[in-house]
C-alpha positions as CSV (number, residue, x, y, z in Angstrom):
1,X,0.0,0.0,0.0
2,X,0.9,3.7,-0.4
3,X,0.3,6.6,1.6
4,X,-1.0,9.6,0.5
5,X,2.2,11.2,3.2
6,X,4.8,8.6,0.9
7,X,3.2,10.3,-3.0
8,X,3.5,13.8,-1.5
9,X,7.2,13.0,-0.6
10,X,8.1,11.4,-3.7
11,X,6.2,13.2,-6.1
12,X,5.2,16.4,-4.9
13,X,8.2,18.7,-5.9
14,X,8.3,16.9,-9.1
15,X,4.4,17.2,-10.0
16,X,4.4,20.5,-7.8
17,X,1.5,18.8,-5.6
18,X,-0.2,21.1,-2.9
19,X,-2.3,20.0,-0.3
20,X,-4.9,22.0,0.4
21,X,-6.9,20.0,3.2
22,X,-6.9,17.3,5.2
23,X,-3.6,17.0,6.5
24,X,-4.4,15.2,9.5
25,X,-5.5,11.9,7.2
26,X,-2.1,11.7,4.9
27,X,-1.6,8.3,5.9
28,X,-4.6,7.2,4.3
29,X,-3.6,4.3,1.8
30,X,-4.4,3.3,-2.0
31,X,-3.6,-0.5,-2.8
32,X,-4.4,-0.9,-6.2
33,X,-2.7,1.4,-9.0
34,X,-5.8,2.9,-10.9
35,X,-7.1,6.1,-11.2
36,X,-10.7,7.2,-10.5
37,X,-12.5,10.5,-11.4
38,X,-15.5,11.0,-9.6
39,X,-17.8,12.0,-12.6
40,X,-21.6,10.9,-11.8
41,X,-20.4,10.4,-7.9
42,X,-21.0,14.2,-7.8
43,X,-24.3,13.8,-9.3
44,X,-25.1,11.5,-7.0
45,X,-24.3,7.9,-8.6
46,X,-22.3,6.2,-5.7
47,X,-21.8,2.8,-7.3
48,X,-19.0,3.5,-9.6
49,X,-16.7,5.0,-6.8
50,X,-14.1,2.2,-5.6
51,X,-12.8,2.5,-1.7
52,X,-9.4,3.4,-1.3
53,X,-9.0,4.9,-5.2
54,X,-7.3,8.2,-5.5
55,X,-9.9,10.4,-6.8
56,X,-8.8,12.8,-9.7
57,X,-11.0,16.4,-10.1
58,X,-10.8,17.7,-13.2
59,X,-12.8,20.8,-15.1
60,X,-15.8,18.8,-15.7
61,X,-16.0,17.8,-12.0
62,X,-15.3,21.4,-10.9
63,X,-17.8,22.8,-13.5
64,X,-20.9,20.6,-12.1
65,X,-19.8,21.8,-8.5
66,X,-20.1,25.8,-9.5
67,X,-23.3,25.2,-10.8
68,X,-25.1,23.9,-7.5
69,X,-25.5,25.9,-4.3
70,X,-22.9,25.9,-1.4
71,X,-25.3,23.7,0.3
72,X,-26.1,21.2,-2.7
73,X,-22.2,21.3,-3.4
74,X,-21.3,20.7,0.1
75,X,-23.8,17.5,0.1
76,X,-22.5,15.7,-3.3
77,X,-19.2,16.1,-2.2
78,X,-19.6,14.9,1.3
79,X,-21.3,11.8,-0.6
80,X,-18.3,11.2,-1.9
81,X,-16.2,11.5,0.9
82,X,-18.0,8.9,2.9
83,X,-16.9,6.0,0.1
84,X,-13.1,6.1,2.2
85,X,-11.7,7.4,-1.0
86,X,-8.4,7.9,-0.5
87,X,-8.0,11.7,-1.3
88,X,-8.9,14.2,-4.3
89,X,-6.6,16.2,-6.7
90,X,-7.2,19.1,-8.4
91,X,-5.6,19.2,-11.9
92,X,-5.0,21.6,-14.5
93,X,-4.4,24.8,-11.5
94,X,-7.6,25.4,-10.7
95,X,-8.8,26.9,-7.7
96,X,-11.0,24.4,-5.7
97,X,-14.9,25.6,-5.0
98,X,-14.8,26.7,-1.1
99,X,-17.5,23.5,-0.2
100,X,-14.9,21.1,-1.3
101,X,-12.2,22.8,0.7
102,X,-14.5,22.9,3.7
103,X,-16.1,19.2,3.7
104,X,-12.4,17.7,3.1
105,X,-10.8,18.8,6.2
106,X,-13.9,18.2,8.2
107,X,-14.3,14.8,7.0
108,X,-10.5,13.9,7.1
109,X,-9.9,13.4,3.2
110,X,-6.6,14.9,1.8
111,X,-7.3,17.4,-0.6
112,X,-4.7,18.4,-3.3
113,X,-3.7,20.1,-6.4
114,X,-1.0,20.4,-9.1
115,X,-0.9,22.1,-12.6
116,X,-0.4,19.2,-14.3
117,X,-3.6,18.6,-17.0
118,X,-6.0,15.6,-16.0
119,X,-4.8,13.3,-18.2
120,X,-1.0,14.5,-17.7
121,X,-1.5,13.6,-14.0
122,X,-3.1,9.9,-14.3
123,X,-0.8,8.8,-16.7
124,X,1.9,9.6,-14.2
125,X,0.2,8.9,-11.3
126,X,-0.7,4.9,-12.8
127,X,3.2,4.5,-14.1
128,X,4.3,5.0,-10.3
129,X,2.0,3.3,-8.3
130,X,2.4,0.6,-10.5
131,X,5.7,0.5,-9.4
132,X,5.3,1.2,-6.3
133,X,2.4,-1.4,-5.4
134,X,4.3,-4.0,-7.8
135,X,5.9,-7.3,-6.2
136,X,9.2,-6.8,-4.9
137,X,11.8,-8.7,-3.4
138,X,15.7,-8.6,-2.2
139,X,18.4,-10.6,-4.1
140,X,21.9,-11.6,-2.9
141,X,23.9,-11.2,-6.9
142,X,25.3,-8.8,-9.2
143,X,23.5,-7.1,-12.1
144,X,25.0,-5.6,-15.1
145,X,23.9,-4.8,-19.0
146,X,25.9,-6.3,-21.2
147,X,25.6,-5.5,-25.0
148,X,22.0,-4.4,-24.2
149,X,21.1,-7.5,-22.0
150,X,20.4,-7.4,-18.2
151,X,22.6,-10.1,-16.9
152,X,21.9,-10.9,-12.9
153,X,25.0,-12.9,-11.9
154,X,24.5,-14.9,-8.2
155,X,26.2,-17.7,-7.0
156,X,27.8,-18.3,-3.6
157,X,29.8,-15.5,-1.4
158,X,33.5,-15.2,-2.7
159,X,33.2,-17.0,-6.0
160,X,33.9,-13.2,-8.0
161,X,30.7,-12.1,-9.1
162,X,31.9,-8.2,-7.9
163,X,35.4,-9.2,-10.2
164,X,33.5,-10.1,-13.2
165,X,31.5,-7.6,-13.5
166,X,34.1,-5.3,-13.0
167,X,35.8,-6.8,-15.5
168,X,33.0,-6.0,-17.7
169,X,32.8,-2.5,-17.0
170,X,36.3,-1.9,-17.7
171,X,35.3,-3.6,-20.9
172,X,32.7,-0.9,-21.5
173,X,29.6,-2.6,-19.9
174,X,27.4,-1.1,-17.2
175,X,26.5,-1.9,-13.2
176,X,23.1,-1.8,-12.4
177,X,23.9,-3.0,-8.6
178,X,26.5,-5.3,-6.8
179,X,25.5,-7.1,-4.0
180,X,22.0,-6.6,-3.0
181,X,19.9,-6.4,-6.1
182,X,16.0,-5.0,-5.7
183,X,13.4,-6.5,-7.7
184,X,9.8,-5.8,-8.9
185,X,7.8,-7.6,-11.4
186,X,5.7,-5.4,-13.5
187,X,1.9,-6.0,-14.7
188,X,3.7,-6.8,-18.1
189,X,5.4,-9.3,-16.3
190,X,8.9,-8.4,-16.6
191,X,12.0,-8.5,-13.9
192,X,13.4,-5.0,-13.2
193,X,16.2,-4.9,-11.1
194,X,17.7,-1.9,-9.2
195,X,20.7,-1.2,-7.0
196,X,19.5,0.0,-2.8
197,X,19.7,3.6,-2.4
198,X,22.5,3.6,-0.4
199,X,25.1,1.6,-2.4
200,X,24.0,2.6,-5.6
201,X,27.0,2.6,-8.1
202,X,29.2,1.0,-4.8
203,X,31.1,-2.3,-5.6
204,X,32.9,-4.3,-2.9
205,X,36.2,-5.5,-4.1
206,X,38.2,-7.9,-2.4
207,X,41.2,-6.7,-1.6
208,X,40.4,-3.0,-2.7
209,X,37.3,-2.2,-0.6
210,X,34.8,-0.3,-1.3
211,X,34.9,1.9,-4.8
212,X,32.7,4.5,-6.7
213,X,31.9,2.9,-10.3
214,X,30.6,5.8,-11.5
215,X,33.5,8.3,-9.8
216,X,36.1,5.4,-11.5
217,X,34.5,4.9,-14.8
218,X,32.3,7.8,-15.7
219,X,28.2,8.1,-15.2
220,X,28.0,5.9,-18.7
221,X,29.6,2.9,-16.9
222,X,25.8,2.7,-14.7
223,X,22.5,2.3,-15.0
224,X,19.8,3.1,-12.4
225,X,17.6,-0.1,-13.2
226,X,17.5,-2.9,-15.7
227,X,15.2,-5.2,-17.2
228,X,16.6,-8.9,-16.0
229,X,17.0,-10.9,-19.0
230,X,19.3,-13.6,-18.5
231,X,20.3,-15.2,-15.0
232,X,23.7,-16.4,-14.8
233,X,24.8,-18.8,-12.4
234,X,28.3,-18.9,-11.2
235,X,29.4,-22.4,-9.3
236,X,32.7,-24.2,-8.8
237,X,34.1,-26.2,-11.5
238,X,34.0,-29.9,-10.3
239,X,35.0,-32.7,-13.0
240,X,32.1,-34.6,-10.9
241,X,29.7,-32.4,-12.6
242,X,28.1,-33.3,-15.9
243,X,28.2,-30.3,-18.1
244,X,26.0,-29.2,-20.5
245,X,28.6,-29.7,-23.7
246,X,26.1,-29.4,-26.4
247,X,23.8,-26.9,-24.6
248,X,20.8,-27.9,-26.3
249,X,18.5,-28.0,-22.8
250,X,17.4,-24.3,-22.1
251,X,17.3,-23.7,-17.9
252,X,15.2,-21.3,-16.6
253,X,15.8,-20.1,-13.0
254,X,12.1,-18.1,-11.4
255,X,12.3,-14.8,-9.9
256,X,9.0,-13.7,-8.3
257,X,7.0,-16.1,-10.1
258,X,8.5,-15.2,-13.6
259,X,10.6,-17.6,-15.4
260,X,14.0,-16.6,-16.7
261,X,16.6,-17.9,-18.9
262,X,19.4,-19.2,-17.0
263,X,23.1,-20.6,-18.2
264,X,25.4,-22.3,-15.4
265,X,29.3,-20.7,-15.6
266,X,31.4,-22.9,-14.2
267,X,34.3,-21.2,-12.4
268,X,38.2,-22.1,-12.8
269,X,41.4,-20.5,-12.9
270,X,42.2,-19.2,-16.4
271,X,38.5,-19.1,-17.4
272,X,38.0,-15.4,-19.0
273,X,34.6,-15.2,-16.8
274,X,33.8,-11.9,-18.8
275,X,34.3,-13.3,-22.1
276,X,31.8,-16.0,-21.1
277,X,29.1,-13.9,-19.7
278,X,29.4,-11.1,-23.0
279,X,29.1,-14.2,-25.1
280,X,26.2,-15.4,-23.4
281,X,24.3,-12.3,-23.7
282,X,25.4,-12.2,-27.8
283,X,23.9,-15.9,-27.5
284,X,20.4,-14.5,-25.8
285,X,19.8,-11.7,-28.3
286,X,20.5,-14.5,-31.0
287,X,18.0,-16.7,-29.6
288,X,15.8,-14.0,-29.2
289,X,16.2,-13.6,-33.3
290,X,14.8,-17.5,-33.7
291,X,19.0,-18.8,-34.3
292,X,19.5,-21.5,-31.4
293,X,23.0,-22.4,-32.3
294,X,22.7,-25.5,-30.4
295,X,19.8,-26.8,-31.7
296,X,21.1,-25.8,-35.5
297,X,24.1,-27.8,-34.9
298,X,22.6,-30.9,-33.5
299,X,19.9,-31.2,-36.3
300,X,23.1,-31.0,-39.0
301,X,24.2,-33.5,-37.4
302,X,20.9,-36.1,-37.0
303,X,21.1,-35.1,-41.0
304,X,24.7,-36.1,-41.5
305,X,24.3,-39.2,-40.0
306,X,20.8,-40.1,-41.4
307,X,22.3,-39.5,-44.7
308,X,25.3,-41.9,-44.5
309,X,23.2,-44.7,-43.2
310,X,21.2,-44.2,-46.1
311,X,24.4,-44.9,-48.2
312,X,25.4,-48.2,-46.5
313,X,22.3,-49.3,-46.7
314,X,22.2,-48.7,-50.2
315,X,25.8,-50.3,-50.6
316,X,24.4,-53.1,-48.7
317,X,21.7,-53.9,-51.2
318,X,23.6,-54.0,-53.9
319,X,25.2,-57.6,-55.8
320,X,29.0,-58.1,-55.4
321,X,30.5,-58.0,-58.8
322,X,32.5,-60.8,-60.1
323,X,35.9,-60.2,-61.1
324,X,37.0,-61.6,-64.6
325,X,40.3,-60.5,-65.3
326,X,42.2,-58.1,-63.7
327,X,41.3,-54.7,-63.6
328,X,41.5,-51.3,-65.5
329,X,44.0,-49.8,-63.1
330,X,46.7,-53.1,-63.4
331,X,46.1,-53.0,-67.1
332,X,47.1,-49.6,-67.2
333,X,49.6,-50.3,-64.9
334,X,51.3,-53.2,-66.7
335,X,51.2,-50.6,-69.8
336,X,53.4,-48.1,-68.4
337,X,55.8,-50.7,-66.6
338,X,55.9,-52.3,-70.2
339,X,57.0,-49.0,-72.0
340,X,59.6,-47.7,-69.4
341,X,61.6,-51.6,-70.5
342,X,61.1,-51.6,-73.9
């Protein structure tokens, strides 16, 4: 859920939000990310107003209100108010009708208003508490973009996820976030991925510490989120371990009830670890294209080999033939032998 206190905090210098009334019931809560505008509610059709909605008063609303007396006014909107609507705003600058300023802060319900037009406002207002109000978790890994591709590196503490994707951004890649990685799923179903406030553009580094990508590298060498498109799992090479040779099995690894592509990098000394993840996003974008390279490759080869049983089974079928004489190469043979002693 979010406040009415957390949008005026977050968004208020940035859509220039006032509040007018109602101050005392900020932290009332909306839990769903759509937009109402009260419309008929004025006119006194209750149904279509939704508890808990954020109500947005535009000139139509504002129009209707002029038109009734103070006391008429001061009964639609108090109609209203008793559906435990979250709060009201105002768009496009307009000044609010002095019933709606009055019945607001006597029945506790936030009033505000911005200059932003009606439709300027909910089209802002849905994008945040979507992503506010979206599912969310914390994740122990690395994630970086590489050639375009969000690439979310875990695997166990000390293995080198930090190394390798500093390794990439020396190679001109970008960190998203080292070490703790925030997650949300949005209502189109993708992973977006985020570094915490407080570490943002941080990277531990063994040996090193603590150092400032961005400071290091420049502000092109990080990114404040990232779609997650491929998972990459780092784990100890063991030659107990049957490895995917051919990779022709995709694995998928689920983050927040959305399944990702995943590729297991096994780790050992000499391995260029960032050659191997910037070959596995080039591998992902190609997949993405419809050009499994695996798969290609493998279905040559069931080809190949279909063909040339097909030619010993032909071979098979066919009559021995019965030698008369000797053959076309001794003839010729005997020829020359002939010539070079005469």
């Amino acid at each position: 859920m979010v406040t009415i206190r957390q949008l005026i905090e977050a968004r208020g210098a940035a859509w220039n939000l006032r509040l007018l009334a109602g101050e005392s019931a900020l932290e009332n809560a909306s839990s769903v990310p759509r937009i109402q505008k009260p419309g008929l509610a004025f006119a006194g059709y209750l149904p279509q107003i939704h508890p808990d909605r954020i109500q947005v008063v535009g000139n139509t609303e504002l129009g209707y209100l002029r038109t009734l007396q103070p006391a008429e006014a001061r009964h639609a909107v108090e109609r209203v108010c008793q559906q435990r609507i979250a709060c009201l705003v105002i768009t496009n600058g307009a000044e609010p009708p002095s019933p709606l300023v009055e019945v607001t802060a006597a029945r506790g319900v936030p009033l505000l208003a911005t200059p932003l037009s009606t439709s300027e406002l909910i089209r802002n207002l849905t994008t945040w508490l979507e992503e506010r109000l979206a599912p969310h978790g914390l994740l122990h890994g690395v994630l970086v973009e590489v050639h375009g591709v969000g690439v979310l590196l875990f695997g166990k503490s000390g293995i080198g996820k930090s190394e390798a994707a500093l390794d990439l951004v020396s190679r001109g890649h970008r960190l998203v976030a080292d070490d703790v990685v925030e997650v949300r799923r949005t209502a189109a179903g993708r992973i977006v991925g985020c570094g915490a406030e407080l570490i943002r553009h941080h990277m531990e580094i063994r040996g090193l510490g603590i150092i400032n990508v961005q400071d290091l590298f420049g502000i092109l060498a990080t990114l404040r989120e990232k779609e997650v498109q491929l998972v990459g799992e780092m784990i100890e090479w063991s030659a107990d371990d049957v490895a995917d040779r051919l990779g022709l099995e995709d694995e998928t690894h689920v983050i927040l009830d959305v399944s990702l592509p995943m590729v297991r990098i096994p780790i050992r000394p000499g391995r260029s670890v960032a050659t191997i993840i910037e070959v596995a996003a080039r591998n992902h974008v190609l997949k993405g294209l419809g050009h499994h390279t695996a798969r290609e490759f493998a279905a040559k080869l069931d080809d190949e080999i279909a063909r040339r049983r097909g030619i010993l089974m032909v071979s098979d079928r066919k009559p021995a033939a019965v030698a008369t004489g000797p053959g076309p190469g001794v003839t010729r043979t005997r020829r020359r032998s002939d010539e070079r002693t005469r």
